[in-house]
C-alpha positions in Angstrom: -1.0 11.2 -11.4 2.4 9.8 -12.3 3.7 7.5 -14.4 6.0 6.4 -17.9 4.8 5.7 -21.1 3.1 2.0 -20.0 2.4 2.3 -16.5 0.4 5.2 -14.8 -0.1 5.6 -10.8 -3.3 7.6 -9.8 -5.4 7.6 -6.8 -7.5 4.3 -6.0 -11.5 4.2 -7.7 -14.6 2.0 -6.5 -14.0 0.3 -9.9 -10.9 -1.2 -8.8 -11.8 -3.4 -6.2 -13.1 -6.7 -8.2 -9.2 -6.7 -9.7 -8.1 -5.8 -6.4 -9.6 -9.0 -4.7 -7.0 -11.1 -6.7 -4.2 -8.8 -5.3 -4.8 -9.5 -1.9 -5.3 -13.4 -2.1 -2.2 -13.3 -3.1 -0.7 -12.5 -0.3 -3.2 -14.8 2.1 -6.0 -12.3 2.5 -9.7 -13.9 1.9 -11.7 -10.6 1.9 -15.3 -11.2 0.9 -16.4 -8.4 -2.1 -18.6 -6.6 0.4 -16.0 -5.8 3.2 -13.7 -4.7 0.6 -16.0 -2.8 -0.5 -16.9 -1.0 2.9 -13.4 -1.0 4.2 -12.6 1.2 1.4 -15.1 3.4 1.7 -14.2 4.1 5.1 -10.8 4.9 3.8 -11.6 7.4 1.0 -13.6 9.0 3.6 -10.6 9.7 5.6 -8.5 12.8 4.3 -5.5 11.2 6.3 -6.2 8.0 4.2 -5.1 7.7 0.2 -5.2 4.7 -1.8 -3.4 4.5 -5.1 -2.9 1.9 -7.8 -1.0 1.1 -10.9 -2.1 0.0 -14.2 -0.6 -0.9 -17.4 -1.4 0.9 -20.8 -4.9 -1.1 -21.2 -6.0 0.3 -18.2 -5.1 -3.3 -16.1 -4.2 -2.9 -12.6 -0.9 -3.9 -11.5 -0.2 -3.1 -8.0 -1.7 -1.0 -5.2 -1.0 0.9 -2.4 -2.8 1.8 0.9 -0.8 4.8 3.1 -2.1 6.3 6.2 -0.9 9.2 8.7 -0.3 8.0 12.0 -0.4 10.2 14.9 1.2 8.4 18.5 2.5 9.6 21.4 5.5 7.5 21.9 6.2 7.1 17.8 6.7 10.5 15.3 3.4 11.6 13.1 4.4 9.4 10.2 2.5 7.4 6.9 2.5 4.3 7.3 2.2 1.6 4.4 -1.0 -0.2 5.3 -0.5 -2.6 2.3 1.6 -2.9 -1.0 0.8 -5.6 -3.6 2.2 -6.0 -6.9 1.1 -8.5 -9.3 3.1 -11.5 -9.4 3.6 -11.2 -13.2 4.2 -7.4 -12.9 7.1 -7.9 -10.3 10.5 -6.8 -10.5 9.5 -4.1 -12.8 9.9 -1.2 -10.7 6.4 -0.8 -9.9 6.4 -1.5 -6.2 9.1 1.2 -6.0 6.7 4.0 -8.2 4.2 3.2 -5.9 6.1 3.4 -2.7 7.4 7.0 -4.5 3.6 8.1 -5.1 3.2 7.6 -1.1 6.0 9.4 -0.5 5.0 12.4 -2.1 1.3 12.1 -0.7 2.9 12.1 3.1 5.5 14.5 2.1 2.7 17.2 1.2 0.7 16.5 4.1 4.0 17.3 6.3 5.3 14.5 7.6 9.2 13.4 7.4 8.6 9.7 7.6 7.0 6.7 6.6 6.8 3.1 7.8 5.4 -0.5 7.6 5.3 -3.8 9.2 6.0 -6.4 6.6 5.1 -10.5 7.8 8.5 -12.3 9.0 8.2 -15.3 6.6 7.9 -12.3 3.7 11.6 -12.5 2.9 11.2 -11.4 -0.6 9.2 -8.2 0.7 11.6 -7.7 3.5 14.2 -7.3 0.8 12.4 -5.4 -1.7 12.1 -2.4 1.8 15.5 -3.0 2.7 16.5 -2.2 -1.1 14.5 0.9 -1.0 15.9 2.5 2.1 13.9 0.9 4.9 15.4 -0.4 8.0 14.0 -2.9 10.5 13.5 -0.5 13.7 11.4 -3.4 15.8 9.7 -6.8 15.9 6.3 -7.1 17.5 3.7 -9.0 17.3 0.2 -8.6 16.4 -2.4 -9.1 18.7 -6.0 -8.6 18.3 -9.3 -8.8 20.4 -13.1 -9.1 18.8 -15.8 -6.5 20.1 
């Protein structure tokens, strides 16, 4: 667990996911509370998997981050940022960056010497948030996807 005298970083809970909803509609994403629920059970099951999230000195959270490792042929074994979301009210406090550190260390201890992300192309504020913290556009691609 990390953190400064308001804000404290430490590892995702169950309990979080009713505040989390809110999180992710702000960026677009309509999950319904169940698959929430079982998507994040299937990533807590998942020692390659960690979730952590910020909260302010009530116990509120503020942010959270998903991080995975990512093994490829063609790419390095590397985290990769799933998802970051800070509240819109909690932004440009520095919590984005803790939580982006909090991943860091997570990846770093479970060897790997990189991390990545996609970020959305109409995301300029979130392209410039990475690009402020070290990150540099490698590739563009698109997502494709095909139901089962």
């Amino acid at each position: 667990m990390t953190g400064g005298a308001d804000i404290v970083i430490e590892r995702m809970r169950a309990e979080d996911l009713a505040a989390a909803e809110p999180l992710f509609r702000s960026l677009g994403y309509e999950i319904p509370a169940e698959d929430l629920r079982s998507r994040f059970a299937a990533i807590t099951r998942r020692d390659a998997h960690a979730a952590f999230v910020a909260r302010d000195a009530d116990g509120g959270l503020l942010g959270l981050i998903h991080v995975y490792i990512r093994a490829a042929l063609e790419k390095p074994v590397e985290a990769v940022i799933q998802s970051l979301v800070v509240a819109e009210a909690a932004r440009r406090r520095g919590i984005g960056k803790r939580l982006v550190r909090e991943a860091e260390r997570w990846a770093h201890t479970r060897g790997v010497s990189s991390i990545s992300l996609h970020t959305q192309l109409h995301r300029s504020d979130a392209e410039a948030f990475y690009a402020s913290d070290g990150f540099a556009e490698t590739a563009q691609a698109r997502l494709m996807r095909k139901k089962l």
